[in-house]
Every structure is written in structure tokens, then in C-alpha cells.
N, C-alpha and C positions, 0 to 999 in steps of 0.2 A: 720620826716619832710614830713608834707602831701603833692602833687602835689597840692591842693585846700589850701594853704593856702599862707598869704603874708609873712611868711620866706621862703619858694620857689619861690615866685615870685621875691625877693633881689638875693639870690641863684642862679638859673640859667642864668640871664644875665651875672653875674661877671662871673662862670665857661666858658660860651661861650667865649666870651671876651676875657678871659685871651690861652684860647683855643684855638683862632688861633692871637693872639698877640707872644706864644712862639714858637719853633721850632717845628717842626713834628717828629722828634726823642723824643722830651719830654712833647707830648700831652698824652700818655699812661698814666705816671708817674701821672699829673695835674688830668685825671679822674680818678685815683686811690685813689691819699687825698681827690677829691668831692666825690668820692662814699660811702668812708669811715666816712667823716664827715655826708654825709645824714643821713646813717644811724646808728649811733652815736648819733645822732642829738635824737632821742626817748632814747636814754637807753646808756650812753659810754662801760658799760661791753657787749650789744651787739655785740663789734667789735669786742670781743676775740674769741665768738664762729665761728665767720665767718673765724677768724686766726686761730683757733684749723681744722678747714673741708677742711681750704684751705692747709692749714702744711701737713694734714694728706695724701691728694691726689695729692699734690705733689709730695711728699714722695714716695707714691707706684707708681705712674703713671711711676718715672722716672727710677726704679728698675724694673719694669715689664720686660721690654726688654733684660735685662741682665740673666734673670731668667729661663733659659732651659727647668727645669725639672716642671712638669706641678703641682705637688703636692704643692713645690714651689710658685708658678703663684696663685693658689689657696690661698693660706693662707694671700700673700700678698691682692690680694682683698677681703680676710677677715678682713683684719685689715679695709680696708675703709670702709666695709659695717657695721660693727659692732661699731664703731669711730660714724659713722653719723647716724646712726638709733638708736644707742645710746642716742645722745645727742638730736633727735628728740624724741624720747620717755619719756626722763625725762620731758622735758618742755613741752610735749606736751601732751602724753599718762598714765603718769605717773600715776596723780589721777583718770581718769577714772577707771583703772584697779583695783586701790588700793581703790576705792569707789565701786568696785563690790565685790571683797573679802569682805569688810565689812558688806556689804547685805548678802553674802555668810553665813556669822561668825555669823549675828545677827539670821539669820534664823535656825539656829543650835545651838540658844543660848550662844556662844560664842563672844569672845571680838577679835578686830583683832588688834595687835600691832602697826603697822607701820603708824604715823601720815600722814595727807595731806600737800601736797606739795604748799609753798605760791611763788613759783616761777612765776617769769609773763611770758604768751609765746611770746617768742622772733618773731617780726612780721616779716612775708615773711619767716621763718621759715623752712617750708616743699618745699618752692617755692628755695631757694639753693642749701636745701641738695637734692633736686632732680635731679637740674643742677649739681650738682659737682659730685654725684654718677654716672649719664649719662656720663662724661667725663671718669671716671675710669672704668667701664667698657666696655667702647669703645675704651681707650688703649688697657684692659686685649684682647677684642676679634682683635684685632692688626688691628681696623678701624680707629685708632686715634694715630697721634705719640704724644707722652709725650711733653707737652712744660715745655723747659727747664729752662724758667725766671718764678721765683718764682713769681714776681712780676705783670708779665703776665698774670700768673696762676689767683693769687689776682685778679686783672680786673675779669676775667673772671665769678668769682664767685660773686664780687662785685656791677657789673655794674650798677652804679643807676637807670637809666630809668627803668629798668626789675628786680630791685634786690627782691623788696616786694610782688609782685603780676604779676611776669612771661612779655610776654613770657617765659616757660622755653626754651632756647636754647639750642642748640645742638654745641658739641665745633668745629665741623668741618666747621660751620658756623659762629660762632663769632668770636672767636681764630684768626682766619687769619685778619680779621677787627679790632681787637683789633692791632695785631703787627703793620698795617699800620697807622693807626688812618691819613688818607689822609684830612679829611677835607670833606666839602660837598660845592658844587657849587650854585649858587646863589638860581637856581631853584630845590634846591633840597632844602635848607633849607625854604626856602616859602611855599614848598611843606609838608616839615617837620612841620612849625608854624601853619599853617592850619589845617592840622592834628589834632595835641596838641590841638589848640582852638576848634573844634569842640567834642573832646573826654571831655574836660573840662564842655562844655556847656551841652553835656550826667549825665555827674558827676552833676553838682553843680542847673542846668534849672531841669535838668527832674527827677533823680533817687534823689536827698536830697530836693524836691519837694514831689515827691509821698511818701518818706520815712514818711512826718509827719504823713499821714493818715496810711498807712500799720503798723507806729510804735502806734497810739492811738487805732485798736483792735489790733494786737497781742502782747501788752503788757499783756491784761488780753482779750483772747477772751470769756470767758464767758458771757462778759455783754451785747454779741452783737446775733444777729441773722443771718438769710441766706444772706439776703441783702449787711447789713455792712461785714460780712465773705465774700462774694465774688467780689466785689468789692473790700476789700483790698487785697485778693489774687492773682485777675486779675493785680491790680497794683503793687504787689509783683515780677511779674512777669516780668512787664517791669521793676522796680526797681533794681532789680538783674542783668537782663541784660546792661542797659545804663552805673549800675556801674561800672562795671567790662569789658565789652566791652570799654567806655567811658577809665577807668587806660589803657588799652590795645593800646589807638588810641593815648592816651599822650604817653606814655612810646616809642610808635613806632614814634610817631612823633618828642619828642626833640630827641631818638635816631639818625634820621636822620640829623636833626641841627648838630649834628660832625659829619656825612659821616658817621655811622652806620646804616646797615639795618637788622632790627629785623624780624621775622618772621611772619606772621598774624595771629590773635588769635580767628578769627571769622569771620564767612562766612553765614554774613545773615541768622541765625536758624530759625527764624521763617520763609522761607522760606522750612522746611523741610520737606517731608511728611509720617516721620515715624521718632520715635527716634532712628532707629539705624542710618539715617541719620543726624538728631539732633546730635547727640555725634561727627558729622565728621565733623559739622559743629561749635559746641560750643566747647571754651577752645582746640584750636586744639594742640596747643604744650602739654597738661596734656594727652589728650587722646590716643596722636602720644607717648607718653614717656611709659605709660601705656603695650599700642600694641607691640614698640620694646622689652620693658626690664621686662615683666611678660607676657602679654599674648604668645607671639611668642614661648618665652622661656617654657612654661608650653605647648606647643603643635600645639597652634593657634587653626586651623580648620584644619589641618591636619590628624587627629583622625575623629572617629565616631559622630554621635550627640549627643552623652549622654556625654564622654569627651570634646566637644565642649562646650557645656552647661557648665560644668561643670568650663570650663578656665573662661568662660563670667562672672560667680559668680563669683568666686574670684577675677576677674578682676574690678568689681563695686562695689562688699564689701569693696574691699581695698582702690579704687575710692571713698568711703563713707565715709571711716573712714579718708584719707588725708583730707577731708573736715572740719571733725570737728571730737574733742574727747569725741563723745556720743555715742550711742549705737542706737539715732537715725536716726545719721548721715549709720550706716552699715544699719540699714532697708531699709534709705534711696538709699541708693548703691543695695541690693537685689532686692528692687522693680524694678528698672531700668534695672536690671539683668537678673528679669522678663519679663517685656516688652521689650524688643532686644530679648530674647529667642523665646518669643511669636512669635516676629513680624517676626521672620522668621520659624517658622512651621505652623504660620495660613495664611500666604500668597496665597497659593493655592486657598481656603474658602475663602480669600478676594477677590480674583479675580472671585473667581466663581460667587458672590456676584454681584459684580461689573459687570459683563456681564449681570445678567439677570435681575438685574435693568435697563439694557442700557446706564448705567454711562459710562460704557467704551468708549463708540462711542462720548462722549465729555469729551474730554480731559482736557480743562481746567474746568468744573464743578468737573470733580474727583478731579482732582490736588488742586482745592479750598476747596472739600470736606475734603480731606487728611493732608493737612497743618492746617485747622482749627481744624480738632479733635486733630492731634500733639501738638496744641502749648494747650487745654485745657487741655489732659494728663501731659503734662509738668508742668502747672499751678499746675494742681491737687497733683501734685509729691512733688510741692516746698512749699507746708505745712507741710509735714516734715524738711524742709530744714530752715525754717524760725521760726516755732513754739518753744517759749522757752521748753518746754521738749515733751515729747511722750505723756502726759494726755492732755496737748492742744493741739495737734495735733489731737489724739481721738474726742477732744472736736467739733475742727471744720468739721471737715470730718463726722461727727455726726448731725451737726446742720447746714449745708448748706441751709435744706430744710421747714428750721422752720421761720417762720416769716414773710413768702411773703406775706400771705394777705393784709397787712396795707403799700404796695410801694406806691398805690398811693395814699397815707395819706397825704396832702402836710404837715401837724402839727405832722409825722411821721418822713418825711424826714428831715423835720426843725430841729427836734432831734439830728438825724445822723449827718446833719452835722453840727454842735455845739459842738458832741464828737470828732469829726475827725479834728473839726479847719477849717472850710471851709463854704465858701458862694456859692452860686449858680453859679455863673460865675465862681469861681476858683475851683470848682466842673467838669463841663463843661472843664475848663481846663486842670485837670490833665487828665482829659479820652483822652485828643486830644494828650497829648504829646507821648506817647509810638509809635502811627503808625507814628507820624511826624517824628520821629526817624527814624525808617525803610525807610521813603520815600525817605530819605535824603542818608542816610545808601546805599540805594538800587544804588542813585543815581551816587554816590560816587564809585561804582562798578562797574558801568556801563560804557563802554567806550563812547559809544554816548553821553550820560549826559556828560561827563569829557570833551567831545571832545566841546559839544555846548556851556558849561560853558568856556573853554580856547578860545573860538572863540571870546567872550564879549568884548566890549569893554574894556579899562582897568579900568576907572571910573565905569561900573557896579558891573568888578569883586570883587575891592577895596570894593565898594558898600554891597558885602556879606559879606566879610568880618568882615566891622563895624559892619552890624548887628547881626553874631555870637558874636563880641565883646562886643558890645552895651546890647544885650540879657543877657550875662551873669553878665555883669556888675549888672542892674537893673533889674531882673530875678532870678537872682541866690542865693541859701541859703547858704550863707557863716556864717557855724557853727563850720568849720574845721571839719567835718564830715569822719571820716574812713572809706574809702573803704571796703566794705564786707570783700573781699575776704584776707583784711590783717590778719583777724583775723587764716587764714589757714598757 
């Protein structure tokens, strides 16, 4: 069940509804058959694996305490980690591996037995078992008491608004919101609806907007040049973002509609002026889960710089591979690995830089110089991340710089946009929507903006309202289009 479509729009009214029409002792219970039905709703044998991760870390979470002896303790959180990494890898990593062997086998002239798996991957997939693993080893390390309703637990792992595409939470934060389920006060659910409508209008105005022209070159970038290549990967870039950002602002917004507060998943990235601030800034609950439960644990920055280095690769290779099961998705994670490695041993040389140009002595010209080369490295990054395999990726990364003569062609451009589906004015348009975002984005963060906007009259503020509404209405590409990120 997509957030963008109209059986979620039936869907969450009645769940509200019925949500505080019953008791508050059994509003738990109510989000537990809506989370289940959600997601259900794609696939019914998906609810078994959710019941198989959730049985399982029940199970340990509630035995850990009882278990003295440390060897013990151990084995128990082998069972969970081995149960959900398991079941993440069959559906998820299974054929990549067993499609490299094969390479492996042909290349050595040989045949490799074991057929490809037609199993489909179970959506939001990586986005549970990362929540429900985080819960068990934060009982194992005794930051987390075991909750003892099973059903509880369920919630926890289910929760529709964040079930398919995060935030991942943390149980010491939702757990206890779950056991109240209080209800939200008028202005928190306003606050909540608005929310929702504006992450919608990200989703459906601007990212399944720009998706037609990103999806007509990188379906076959060969056909295109420097031109069409950077242009769709410039708007690849807000594409990715508005979506996924956009799932993030719904997800935290109906969560609020029942008095649930989710964590924030994003903090203005393109504001950043390096990617290792990028990373603190994008997908913060994947990056915060990452930090606690692998990098910390392999050493941190604790160690020297070559062990340092050393945690940061692993920590973005595996970050790569969570993303997708390619092997371009780990380049993808290495490069990134790269760059934060880099960005903090040429810092020095960057600043030396920076003084004897006299950049330093204006602050904001750096600051603009900084955020803009971050957000084109980023760009430049997410053609592996978008490219159906590694030979288009080569392709466009190759051919950026081929074809500029003929831009101001207007019988060139006429072309372009004919392949991409677009006339001049809605050309014009998709380049305006990615900063309008942000403007809006920025605005929304800002407490001055928050403060001048609640200051309106109420007819104005209504007044925005509509036209978020209204926009998406008449605006919006209602294709039932899937979120990127479900596919992880």
C-alpha cells in the first residue's frame, strides 16, 4: 500500500477514526492489525517474515536478562543475528552472490549448480530487520529492557508510517510511545497533516515529475549526450532526494496524527559543505544505526588513521550494499568511503587554499563555494546509484563532456526535449522545483519562518494549505509510483 495512492487515502482516515473512537488501552492493538494489513496489503506471506524477526527477538530479547554467563548472552544474540541476516540475505543477497559464482564458474570453464532465486524482495525489508536487530542488541548491551508483550514488540517492528522506508527507530524512543499510544492534541495533529501534505507534494509535484525525464536517459543512457546526461542527473538528484525525504515528512507527519513522534530523517543536505557533513545530514536514523552498531563497535576513531580509514570502508561498503544487491551499489559505498577519508586528510591543503586565495576572510563566498562543489560531488556519486548496471554508469561518467557544441541548437534542444516528454515551459519547470523545495524545506526549519507563518492570519494560513493541496491535486503524477528507497 503506497502512501501516493487512493487505497491509502480510504485507509488512513478509517484507522484514525477508529483510533481515538476506542479506548486508549486498545489503540496499540488497532495499530497493530492497520500495520499488518498495510503491509500485507503488497504481498500476505509478507507478514510471516515480519512474524518470523519479530518471534525471534522477542524470544532472545526476553531470555537475555536471565542469562549470567556471558558465552551464554552470546549465543542467544546469535540466534537473532543469524535468524535476520538470514532471511535478509535470502531475499535480498541471495542471487547477487550466486550470479558471481557463476561468473566465477564460467570463467574457469565450469558450470555452477545452484539455480537463481525468483523470490521477490520483501519491501522495507532491510528497513525492519535493522530496527528489530538495533532493539536486540541494545537489550544484549543492557541499554534496553526487553518488552515483555509480545504484541508490543509486534508494534514495534510493524509500525506502518516507518515500517517500509524508515525512520529506522531506536526502541528506547518508540517503545515507550507505543505502550501509551496517548492520542495527539489538536495542534499536533494539524501540525502532523501538514507535515504529510507537504512530504506528499515532494513525492508526487516534484520527484515522480522529474522521475519521467531522469527515467527517459537512464533507461538506455547511450543514446544521449553531455547535455541530456547532466541534466538528468542534476535532476536525479533532487529526484532522490524529495522522495525519500518527501516518505520521511509523511511517515513523521501521520505518525504524529496518533501522538507518535518519529525521529527526523533529514537536515537540509544540500546545505552541507563536505560529505562527511552530508552523511550527518542525509538519512540520519541509517547513518546514526550504522555509527552505533558497526562503526563504534569496530573501533570508531579511537585507533590511528589507517584503522580509522579502515572502520569508514567498511562502514560505507556495507552502507552500499544495504542500498542495493549489486556490486555497484559497494563501489557505490567505497567511493563515499573515499571522499570522508579524503575530506578529512586534505582539510589542512584545503584551508591553506582557502586563505591564500582570501576565500577565508568571506565567509559566506566559501560557505557557498563549499555547499556547491558538495552537492555536484554528490550528484556525480548518484550515477552509480541510479545507473541500471556498472557499464552505464562507465557510460555516462565517460560521456558528460560530449555533445555540448550543439546546446544552443534550438532544433537540438527541440530534440531533447521530445525524448524526455517535455516542452519548454515544463522544462523551465522541472529545473525550478528541486530549490523550491529547499526554500520551503529551509523554511520549515527555521523558527522565524515557523514563527511569521503562525503569526497569519488564519484565512492566509488555511490559504497555504489549499495550495499545497490544490498543487498536488492538479500537479501531481498519480502513477502509484514507488518510493526509491522501498526497493532497499
Amino acid at each position: 500500500m503506497l502512501f501516493n495512492s487512493l487505497q491509502f487515502a480510504l485507509f488512513f482516515p478509517v484507522v484514525v477514526v477508529a483510533y481515538y473512537a476506542i479506548p486508549q488501552r486498545n489503540r496499540w492493538i488497532l495499530l497493530l492489525a492497520a500495520s499488518y494489513a498495510f503491509y500485507m496489503a503488497w504481498e500476505p506471506a509478507y507478514g510471516l517474515l515480519l512474524l518470523i524477526s519479530t518471534t525471534v527477538d522477542w524470544w532472545v530479547s526476553n531470555r537475555l536478562p536471565a542469562a549470567t554467563d556471558q558465552a551464554h548472552r552470546r549465543r542467544l544474540l546469535a540466534v537473532s543475528l543469524v535468524v535476520n541476516l538470514s532471511l535478509l540475505f535470502s531475499f535480498k543477497y541471495y542471487n547477487l552472490i550466486n550470479t558471481t559464482f557463476v561468473g566465477i564458474a564460467r570463467w574457469f570453464g565450469a558450470d555452477w549448480p545452484l539455480p537463481e532465486s525468483e523470490w521477490m524482495l520483501p519491501v522495507g525489508i532491510s528497513f525492519y530487520t535493522f530496527q528489530t536487530i538495533g532493539y536486540t542488541v541494545d537489550v544484549y548491551r543492557g541499554r534496553q529492557e526487553p518488552e515483555t508483550s509480545f504484541g508490543r514488540m509486534a508494534l514495534y517492528v510493524s509500525f506502518f508510517p516507518q515500517l517500509v522506508a524508515g525512520p529506522i527507530e531506536r526502541a528506547n524512543r518508540l517503545l515507550p510511545q507505543l505502550r501509551e499510544t496517548p492520542g495527539a492534541a489538536w495542534e499536533q495533529v494539524v501540525s502532523g497533516l501538514r507535515l504529510a501534505a507537504w512530504g506528499l507534494f515532494k513525492k508526487v509535484v516534484v520527484a515522480d515529475r522529474l522521475a519521467v525525464v531522469v527515467d527517459a536517459v537512464y533507461t538506455d543512457p547511450t543514446q544521449f549526450k553531455g547535455f541530456a546526461l547532466t541534466v538528468a542527473s542534476v535532476l536525479f538528484s533532487w529526484q532522490v532526494y524529495c522522495d525519500f525525504s518527501g516518505y520521511s515528512d509523511i511517515a513523521i507527519g501521520i505518525a504524529r496524527v496518533f501522538g507518535i513522534d518519529l525521529m527526523r530523517n533529514f537536515d537540509q543536505p544540500h546545505l552541507s559543505r563536505s560529505m562527511t557533513e552530508w552523511w550527518s545530514r542525509w538519512h540520519i536514523s541509517l547513518s546514526s544505526w550504522f555509527r552505533d552498531y558497526i562503526y563504534i563497535p569496530l573501533g570508531g576513531n579511537r585507533s590511528g588513521p589507517l584503522r580509522w580509514s579502515f572502520n569508514i570502508a567498511v562502514v560505507f561498503i556495507v552502507s552500499g550494499l544495504w542500498h542495493g544487491a549489486s556490486w555497484r551499489f559497494a563501489v557505490w559505498g567505497a567511493l563515499h568511503a573515499a571522499l570522508v577519508i579524503g575530506d578529512r586528510f586534505t582539510r589542512p591543503l584545503r584551508d591553506s587554499v582557502a586563505r591564500s586565495l582570501g576565500v577565508h576572510a568571506i565567509p559566506g563566498l566559501r560557505r557557498a563555494i563549499q555547499m556547491s562543489l558538495t552537492f555536484v560531488i554528490w550528484t556525480l556519486t548518484l550515477v552509480l546509484f541510479r545507473a541500471e548496471s556498472l557499464s552505464d554508469a562507465v557510460w555516462v561518467y565517460t560521456h558528460f563532456t560530449s555533445g555540448w557544441t550543439r546546446v544552443g541548437d534550438p532544433e537540438a534542444f527541440a530534440v531533447f526535449l521530445s525524448r524526455v516528454h517535455l516542452d519548454g515551459a515544463l522544462f523551465a519547470y522541472c529545473l525550478l522545483l528541486g530549490p523550491l523545495v529547499d526554500v520551503v524545506d529551509y523554511g520549515w526549519r527555521n523558527e522565524r519562518w515557523r514563527s511569521a507563518m503562525n503569526a497569519l492570519p488564519t484565512v492566509a494560513r488555511w490559504g497555504v494549505d489549499y495550495l499545497v493541496i490544490f498543487s498536488i491535486l492538479f500537479l501531481g503524477v498519480f502513477t502509484d509510483t514507488p518510493f526509491v528507497y522501498f526497493q532497499f
